[in-house]
KOLDREN-523116 format. One record per residue: residue in one letter; z, y, x of N, C-alpha, C, O in turn. Coordinates in steps of 0.02 Angstrom, whole numbers, plus 32768, in hexadecimal, padded with zeros to 4 digits. Each point is the difference from the previous one (the first is absolute). Last residue first. Example, Ala and Ser with C-alpha at 12.3 -4.5 7.8 and 13.67 -1.06 7.14 Angstrom:
2
S81627F9082828003803B802A802580377FD9800880378019 A7FF47EAB7FF68000803B7FD38000803C802D80217FFF8034 
***
This chain:
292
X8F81EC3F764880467FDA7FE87FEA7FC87FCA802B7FDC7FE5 X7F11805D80D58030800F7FBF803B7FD57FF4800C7FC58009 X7F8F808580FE7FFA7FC47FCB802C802E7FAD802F80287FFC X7F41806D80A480517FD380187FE77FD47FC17FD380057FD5 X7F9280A580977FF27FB77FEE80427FE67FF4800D7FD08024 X7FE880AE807B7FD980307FE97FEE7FEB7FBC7FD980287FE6 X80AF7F6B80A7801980437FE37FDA80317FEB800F80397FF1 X7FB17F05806E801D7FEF7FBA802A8026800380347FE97FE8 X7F38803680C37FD57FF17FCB80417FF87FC57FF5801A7FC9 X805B800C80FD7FF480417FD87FBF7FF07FCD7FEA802B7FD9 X807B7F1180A9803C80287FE67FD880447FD1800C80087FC4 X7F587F6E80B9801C7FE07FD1802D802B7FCF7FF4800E7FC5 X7FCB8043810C7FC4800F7FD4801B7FDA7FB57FFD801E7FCA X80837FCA80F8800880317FDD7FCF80057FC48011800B7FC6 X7FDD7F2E80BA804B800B7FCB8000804E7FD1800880097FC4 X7EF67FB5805C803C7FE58046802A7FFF7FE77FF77FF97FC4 X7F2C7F957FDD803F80517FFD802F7FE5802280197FC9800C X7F267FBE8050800880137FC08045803B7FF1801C80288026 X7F287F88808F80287FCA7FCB80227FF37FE2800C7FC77FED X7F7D80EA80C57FDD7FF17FB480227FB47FD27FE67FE77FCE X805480D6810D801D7FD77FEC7FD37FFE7FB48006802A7FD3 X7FED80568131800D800D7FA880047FB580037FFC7FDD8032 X803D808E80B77FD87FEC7FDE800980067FB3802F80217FE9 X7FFA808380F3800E7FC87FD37FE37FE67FD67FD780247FE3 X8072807C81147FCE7FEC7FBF80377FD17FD2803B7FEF8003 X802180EB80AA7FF17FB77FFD7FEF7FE27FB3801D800B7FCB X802580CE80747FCB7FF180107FE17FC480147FC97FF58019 X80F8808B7F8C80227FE7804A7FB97FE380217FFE7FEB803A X800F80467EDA8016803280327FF2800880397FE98031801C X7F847F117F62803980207FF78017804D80377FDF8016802F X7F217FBD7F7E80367FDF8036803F801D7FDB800480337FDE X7EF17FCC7FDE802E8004800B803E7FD3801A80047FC38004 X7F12803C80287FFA80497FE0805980037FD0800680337FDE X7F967F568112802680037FBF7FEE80437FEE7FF78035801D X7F2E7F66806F8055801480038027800A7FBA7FE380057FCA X7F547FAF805D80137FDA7FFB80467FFB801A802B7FD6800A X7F1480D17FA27FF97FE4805C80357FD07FFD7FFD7FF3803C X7FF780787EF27FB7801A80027FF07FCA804E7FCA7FE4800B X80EE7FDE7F2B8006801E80437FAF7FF7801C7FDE7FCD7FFF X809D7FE47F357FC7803D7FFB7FED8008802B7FC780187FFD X81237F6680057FD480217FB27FB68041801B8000803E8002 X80C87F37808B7FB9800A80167FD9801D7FD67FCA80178010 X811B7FC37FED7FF2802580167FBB80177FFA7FEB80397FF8 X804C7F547F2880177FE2804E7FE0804E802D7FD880277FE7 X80837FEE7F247FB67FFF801880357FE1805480388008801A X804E7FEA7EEE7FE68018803F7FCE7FEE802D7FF77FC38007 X80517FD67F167FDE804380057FF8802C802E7FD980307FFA X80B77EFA80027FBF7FE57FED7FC480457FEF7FC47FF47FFF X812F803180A87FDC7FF77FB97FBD7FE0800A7FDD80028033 X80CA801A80747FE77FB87FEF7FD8800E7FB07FE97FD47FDB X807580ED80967FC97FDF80337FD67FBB7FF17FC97FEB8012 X80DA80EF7F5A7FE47FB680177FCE7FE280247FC97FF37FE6 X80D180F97FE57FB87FF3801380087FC1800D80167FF68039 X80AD806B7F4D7FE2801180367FBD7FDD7FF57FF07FE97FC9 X809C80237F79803B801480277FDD8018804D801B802E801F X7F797FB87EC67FF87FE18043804880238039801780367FED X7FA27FF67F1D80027F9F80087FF87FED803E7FF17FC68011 X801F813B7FBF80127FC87FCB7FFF7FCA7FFF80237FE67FD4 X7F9F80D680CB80447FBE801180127FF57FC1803C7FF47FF8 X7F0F809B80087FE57FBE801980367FD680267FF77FCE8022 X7FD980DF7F05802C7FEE804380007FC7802080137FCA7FE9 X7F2F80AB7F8780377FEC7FE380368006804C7FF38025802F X7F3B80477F93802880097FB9802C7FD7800180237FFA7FCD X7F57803780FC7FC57FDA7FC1802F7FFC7FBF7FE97FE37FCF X800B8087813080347FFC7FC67FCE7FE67FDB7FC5800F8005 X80157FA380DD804980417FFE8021800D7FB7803B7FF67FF1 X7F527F42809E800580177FD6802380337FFC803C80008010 X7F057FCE809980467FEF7FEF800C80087FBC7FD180167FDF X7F4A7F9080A8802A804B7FEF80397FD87FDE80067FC67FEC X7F4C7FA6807C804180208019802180327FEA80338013801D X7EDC7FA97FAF80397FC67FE180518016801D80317FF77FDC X7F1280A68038802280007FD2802A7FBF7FF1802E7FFD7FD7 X7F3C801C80E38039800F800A8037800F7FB9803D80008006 X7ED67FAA8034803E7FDD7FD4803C801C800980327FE67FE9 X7EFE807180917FF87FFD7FAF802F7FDD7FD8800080067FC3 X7FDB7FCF81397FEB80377FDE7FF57FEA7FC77FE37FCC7FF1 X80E27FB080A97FA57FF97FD0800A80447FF88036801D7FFE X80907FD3808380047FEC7FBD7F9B800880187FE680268029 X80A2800F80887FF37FCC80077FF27FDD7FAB80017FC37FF9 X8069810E801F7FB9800180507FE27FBF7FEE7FC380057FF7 X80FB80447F8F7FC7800C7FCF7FC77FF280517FC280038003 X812C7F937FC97FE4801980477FB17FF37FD07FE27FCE7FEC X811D801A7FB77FCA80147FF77FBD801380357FF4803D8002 X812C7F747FE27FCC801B801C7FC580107FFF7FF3801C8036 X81067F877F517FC48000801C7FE28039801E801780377FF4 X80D17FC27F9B7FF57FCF80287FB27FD9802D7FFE7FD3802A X803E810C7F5C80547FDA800B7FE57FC98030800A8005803C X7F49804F7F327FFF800D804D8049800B80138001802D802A X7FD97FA57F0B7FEE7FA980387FF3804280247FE47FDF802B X806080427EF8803A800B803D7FCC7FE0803F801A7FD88027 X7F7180377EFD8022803980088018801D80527FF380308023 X7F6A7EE27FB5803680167FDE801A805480267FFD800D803C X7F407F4E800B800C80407FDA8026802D7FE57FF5803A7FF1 X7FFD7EE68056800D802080357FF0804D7FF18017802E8022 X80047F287F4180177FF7802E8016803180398037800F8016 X7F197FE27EFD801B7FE48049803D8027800F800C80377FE7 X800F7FB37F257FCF800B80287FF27FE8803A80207FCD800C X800D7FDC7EE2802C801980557FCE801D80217FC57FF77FF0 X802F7FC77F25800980298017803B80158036803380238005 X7F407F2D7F96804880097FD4802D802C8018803D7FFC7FF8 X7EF27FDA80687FEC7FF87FA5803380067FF0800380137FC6 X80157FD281277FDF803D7FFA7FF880137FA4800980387FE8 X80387EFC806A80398026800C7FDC803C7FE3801180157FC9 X7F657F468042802280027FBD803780238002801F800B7FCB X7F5C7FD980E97FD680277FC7802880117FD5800580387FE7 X80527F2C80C3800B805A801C7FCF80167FC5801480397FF4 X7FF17EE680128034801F7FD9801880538026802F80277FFB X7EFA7F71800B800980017FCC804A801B7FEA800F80227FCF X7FC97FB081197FD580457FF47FFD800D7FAE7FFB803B7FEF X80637F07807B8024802880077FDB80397FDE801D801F7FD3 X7F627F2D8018803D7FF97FCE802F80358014801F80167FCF X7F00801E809680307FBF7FFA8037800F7FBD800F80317FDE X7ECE80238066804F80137FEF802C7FBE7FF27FEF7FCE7FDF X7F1F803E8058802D8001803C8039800F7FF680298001802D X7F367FFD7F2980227FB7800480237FFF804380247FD0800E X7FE3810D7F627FE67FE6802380077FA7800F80357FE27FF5 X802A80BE7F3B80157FBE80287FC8800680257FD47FF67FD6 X808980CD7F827FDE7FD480157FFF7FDF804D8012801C8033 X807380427ED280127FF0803F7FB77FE680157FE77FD67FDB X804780C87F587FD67FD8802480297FEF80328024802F8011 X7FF780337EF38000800D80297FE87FD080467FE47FD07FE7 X8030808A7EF87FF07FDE80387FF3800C803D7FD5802B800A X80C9804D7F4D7FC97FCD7FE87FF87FE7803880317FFC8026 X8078808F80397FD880297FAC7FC37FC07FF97FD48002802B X80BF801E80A77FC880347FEF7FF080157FC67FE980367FEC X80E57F5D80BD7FD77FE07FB07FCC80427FFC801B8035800F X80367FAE80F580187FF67FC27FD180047FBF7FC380028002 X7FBB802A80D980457FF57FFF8017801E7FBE7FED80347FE4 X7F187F44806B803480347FE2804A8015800D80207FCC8007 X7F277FA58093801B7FD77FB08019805580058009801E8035 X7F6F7F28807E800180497FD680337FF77FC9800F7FCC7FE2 X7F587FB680FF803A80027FD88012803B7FF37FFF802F8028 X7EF87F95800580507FE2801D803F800E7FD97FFA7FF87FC3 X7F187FFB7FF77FFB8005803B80387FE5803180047FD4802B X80067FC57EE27FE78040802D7FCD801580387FC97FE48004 X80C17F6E7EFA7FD1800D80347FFA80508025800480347FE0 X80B67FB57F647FB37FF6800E7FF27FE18060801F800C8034 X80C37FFA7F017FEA7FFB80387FC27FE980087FEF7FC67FF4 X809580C97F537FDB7FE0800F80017FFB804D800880318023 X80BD802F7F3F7FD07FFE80287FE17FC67FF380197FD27FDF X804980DA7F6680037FB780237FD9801280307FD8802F7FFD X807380327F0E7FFD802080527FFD7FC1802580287FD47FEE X7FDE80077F157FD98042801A7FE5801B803B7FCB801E800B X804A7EDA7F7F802C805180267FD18034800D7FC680048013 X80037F317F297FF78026804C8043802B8033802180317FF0 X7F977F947F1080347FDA8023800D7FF38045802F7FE2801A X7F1C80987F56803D801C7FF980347FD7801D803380208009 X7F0B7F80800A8007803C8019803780217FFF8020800F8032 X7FD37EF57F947FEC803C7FF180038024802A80247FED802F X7FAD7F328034803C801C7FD07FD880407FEB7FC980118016 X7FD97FA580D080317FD67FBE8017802B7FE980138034801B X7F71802480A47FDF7FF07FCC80157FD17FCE7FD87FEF7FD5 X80BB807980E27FE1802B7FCC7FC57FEF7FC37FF8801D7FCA X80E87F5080A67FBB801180127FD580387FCC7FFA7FF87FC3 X81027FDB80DC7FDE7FFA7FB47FAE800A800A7FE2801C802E X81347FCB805C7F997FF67FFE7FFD80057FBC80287FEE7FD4 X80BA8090809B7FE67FC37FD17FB37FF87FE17FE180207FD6 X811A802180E77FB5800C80027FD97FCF7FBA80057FC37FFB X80FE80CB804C7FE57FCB7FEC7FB780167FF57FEB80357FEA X80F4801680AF7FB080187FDA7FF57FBA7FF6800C7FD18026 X80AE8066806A800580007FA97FDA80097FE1800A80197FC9 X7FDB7F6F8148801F802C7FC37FF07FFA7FB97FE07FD67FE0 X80157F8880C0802180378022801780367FE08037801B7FFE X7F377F277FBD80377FE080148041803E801A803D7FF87FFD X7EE580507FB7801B7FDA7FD7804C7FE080188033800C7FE0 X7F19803280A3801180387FDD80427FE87FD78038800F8015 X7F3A7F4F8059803E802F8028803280387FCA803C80077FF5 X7F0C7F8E7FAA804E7FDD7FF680308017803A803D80057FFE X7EE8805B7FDF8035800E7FEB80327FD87FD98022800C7FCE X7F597FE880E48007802A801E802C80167FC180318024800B X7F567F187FEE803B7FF380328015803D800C802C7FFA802A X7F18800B7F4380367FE07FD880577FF58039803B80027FEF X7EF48057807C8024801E7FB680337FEF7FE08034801F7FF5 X7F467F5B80AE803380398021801180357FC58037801C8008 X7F3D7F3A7FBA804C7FE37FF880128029804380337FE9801A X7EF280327F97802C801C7FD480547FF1800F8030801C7FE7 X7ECF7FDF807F80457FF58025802F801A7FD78020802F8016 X7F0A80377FBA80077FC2802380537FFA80148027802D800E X7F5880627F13802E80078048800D7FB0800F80137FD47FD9 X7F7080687F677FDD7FF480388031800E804A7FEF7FFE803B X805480057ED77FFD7FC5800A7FC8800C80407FE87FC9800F X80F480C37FCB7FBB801880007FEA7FA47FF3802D7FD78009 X80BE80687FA97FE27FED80477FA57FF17FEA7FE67FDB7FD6 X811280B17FA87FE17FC8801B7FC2800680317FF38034801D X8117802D7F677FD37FF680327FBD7FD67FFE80117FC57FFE X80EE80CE7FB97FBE7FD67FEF7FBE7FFA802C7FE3802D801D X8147802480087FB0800A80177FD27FB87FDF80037FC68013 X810280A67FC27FD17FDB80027FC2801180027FE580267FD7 X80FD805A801680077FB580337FBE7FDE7FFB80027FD18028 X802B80CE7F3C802B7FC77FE77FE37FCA805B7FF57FC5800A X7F6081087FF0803F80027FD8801C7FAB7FF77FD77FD38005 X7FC380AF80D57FE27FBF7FDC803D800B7FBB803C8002800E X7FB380DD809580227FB87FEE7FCD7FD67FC27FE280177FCF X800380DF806D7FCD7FDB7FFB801B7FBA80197FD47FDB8017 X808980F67F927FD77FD27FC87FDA7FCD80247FD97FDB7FE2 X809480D2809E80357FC47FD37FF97FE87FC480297FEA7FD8 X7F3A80C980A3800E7FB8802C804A7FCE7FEF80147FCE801E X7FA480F37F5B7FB97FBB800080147FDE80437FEE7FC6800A X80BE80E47FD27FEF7FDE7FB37FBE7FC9801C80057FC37FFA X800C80E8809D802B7FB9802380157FE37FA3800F7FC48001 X7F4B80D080007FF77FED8040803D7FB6800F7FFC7FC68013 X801E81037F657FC97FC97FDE7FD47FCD80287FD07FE17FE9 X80D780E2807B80187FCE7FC17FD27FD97FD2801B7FDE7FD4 X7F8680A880E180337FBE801F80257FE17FE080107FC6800C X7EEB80837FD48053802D7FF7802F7FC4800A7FFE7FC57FF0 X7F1D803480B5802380047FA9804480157FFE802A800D802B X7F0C80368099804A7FEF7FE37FF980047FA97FED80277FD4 X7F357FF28071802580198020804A7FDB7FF480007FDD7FCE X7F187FDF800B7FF7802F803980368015800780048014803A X800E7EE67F758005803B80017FDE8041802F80017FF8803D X80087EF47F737FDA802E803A801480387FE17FE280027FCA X7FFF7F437FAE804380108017801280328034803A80148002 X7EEE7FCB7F89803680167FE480428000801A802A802B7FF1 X7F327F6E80787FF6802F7FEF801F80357FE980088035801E X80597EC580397FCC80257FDB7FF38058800B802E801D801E X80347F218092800180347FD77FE080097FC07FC57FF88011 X80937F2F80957FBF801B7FF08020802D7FCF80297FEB7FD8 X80377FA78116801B800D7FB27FB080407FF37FE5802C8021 X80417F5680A880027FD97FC17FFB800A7FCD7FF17FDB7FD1 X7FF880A781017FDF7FCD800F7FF87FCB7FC27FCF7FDC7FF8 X809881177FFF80337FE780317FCC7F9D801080267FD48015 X7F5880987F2D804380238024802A7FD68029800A7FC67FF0 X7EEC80717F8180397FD580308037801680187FFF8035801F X7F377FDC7F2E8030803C801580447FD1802C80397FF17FEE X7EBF7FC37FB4803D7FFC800F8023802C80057FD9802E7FF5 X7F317FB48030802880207FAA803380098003801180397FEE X7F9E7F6E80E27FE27FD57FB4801780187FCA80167FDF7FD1 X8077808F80CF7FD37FD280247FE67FD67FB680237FEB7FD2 X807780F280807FE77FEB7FC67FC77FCB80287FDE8012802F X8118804E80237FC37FE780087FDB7FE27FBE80177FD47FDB X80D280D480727FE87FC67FD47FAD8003801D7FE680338016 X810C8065800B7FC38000800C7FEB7FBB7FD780277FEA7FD6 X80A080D87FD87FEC7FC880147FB37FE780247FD1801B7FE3 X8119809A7FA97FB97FED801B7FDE7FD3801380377FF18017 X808780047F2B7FFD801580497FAE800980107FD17FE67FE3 X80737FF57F448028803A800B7FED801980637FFA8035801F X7FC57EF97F4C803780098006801A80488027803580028020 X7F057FF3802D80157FBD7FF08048800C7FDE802A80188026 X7EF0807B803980377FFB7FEF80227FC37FD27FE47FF07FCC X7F52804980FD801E80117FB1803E801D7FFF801B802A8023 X7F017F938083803A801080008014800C7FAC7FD9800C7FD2 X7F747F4580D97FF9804E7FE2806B80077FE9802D7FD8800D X7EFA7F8980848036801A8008800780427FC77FDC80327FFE X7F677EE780097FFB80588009805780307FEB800B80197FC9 X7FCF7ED380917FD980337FD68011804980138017801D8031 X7FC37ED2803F800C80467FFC7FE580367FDC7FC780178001 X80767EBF80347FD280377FDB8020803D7FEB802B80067FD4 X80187F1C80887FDC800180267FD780557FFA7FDB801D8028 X80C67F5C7F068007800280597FA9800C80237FCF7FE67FE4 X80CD80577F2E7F938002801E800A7FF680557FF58027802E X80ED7FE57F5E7FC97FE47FC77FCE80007FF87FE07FF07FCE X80F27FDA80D67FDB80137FFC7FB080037FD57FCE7FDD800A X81477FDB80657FB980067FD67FE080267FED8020802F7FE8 X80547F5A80FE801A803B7FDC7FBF7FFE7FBD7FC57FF1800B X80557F43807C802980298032802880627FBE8036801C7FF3 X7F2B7F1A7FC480377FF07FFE803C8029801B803980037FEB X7ED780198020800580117FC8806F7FE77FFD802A80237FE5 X7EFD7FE980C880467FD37FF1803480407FD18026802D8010 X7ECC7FE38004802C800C802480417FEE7FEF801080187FCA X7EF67FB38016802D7FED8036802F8019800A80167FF68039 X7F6E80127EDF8000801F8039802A7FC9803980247FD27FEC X7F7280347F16802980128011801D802C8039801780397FFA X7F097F847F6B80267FFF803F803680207FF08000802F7FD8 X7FA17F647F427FFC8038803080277FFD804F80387FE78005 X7FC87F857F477FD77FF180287FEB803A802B7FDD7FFE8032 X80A97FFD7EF7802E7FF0803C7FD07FD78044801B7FD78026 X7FE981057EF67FE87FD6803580247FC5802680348013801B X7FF780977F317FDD7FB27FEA7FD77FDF803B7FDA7FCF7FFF X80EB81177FD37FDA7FE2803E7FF67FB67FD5802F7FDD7FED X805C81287FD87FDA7FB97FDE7FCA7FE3804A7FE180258026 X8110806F7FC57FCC7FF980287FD17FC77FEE80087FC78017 X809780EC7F7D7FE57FD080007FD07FF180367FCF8023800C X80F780A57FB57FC67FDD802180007FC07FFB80347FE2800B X807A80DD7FD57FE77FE47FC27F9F7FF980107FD0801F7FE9 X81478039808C7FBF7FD27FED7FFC7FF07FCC802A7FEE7FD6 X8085809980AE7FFB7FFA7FBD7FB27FFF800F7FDF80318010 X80DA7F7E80987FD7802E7FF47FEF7FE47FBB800E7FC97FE8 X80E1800080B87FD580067FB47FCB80328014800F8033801F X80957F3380727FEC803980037FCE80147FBF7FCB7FE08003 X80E67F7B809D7FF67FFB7FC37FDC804C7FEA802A802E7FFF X80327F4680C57FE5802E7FFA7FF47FF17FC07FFA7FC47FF4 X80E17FC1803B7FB17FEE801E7FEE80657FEC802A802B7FEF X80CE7F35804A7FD2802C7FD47FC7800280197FF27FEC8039 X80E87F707FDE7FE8801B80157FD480437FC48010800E7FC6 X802A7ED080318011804B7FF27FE1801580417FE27FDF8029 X7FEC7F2E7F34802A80358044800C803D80088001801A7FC8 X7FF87F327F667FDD8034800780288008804D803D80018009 X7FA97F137F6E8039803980167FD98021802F7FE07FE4802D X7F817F9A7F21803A7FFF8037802C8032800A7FFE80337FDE X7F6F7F8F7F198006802E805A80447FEF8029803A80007FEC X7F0E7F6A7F7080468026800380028038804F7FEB80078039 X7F457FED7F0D80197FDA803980478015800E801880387FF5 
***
């Protein structure tokens, strides 16, 4: 697809080194009532058993729910990636600059029991029109094997919305609740080409607030910060974006229906699911520049 003239600015751009599948053949399974659109979430309604690691070097909390190893509400762990203690920090930030889509391009294809396929397809011609990533369907049961890609996502069926951050290595999963929108597809696919949230970023208590009184018991891990995970987190970003498509609205989680976060000055805000904002745009294709 041709690409438009790129806006600027910078986005969060944050690498963990994954290598999870989330296989799901369900799509008659409940989902849930909960507005899945506002912030996502990859077992809405359902609480697991809180435990601690190490991620990329940092400590980290996480929820294991249905096997799962949940993180920050979207992003599914494996086992193996889970550390008991700090990794070494020079082999550490080597696997998080392996984990770019190589030549700009993400392979892709689409579960045949996921309902509502054309918020996919609309999520990555967003993709597409904005930035330097090229997306290309294929189907795993045509053609030879050997003529396959190696690394590709799949978009499954869920509970709710899930996906990896950046390339993992063979196959990998975006999954689609049917309460998930076309925004929520293109916040997955940020996450697969390795952005993070938003509000997690390094610097954000510069400009946020965190009010752990008013967070759910047991999710408080979606709020931890980033401190060091092997890279610099003013590489593709200049400040904290409010209009990002990866920032959580105040209300994210909130146990009594107070903000669980606020700007400085303690005044709310809302999120935004329709699509990459400027900055987010700008530091996707610096993360991503176009070839000479």
């Amino acid at each position: 697809m041709k690409k438009i003239n790129k806006l600027c600015l910078s986005a969060s751009i944050l690498f963990l080194v994954s290598s999870c599948n989330v296989e799901s053949d369900f799509e008659t399974n409940p989902t849930s009532n909960a507005d899945l659109s506002k912030h996502e979430i990859a077992f809405p309604d359902a609480k697991g058993v809180v435990k601690t690691g190490f991620l990329n070097g940092q400590e980290i909390s996480y929820e294991v729910i249905n096997g799962y190893n949940v993180y920050q509400g979207d992003i599914i762990l494996t086992d193996s990636q889970i550390k008991s203690s700090p990794d070494n920090y020079a082999a550490k930030t080597v696997a998080l600059n392996n984990r770019r889509w190589s030549n700009n391009t993400v392979y892709y294809t689409v579960n045949r029991k996921l309902s509502n396929t054309r918020r996919v397809y609309d999520a990555i011609a967003h993709w597409e029109a904005y930035t330097n990533i090229t997306f290309i369907e294929f189907n795993p049961k045509k053609g030879k094997r050997s003529n396959n890609p190696t690394n590709y996502i799949e978009f499954v069926p869920g509970f709710g919305c899930s996906s990896n951050v950046g390339m993992i290595g063979g196959k990998q999963t975006i999954t689609l609740a049917s309460g998930c929108s076309t925004g929520n597809a293109i916040h997955e696919i940020a996450h697969a080409v390795g952005v993070f949230h938003e509000h997690s970023r390094a610097d954000r208590d510069n400009h946020i607030v965190i009010h752990y009184e008013n967070i759910s018991s047991g999710v408080e891990s979606n709020f931890e910060r980033a401190v060091d995970r092997g890279y610099n987190a003013s590489d593709y970003t200049s400040e904290l974006d409010f209009g990002s498509v990866m920032m959580y609205p105040s209300n994210a989680f909130s146990s009594n229906g107070l903000p669980t976060i606020t700007k400085l000055d303690g005044s709310t805000f809302s999120s935004q699911r329709n699509g990459l904002s400027p900055s987010d745009i700008q530091g996707i294709n610096l993360m991503y520049p176009a070839s000479n």
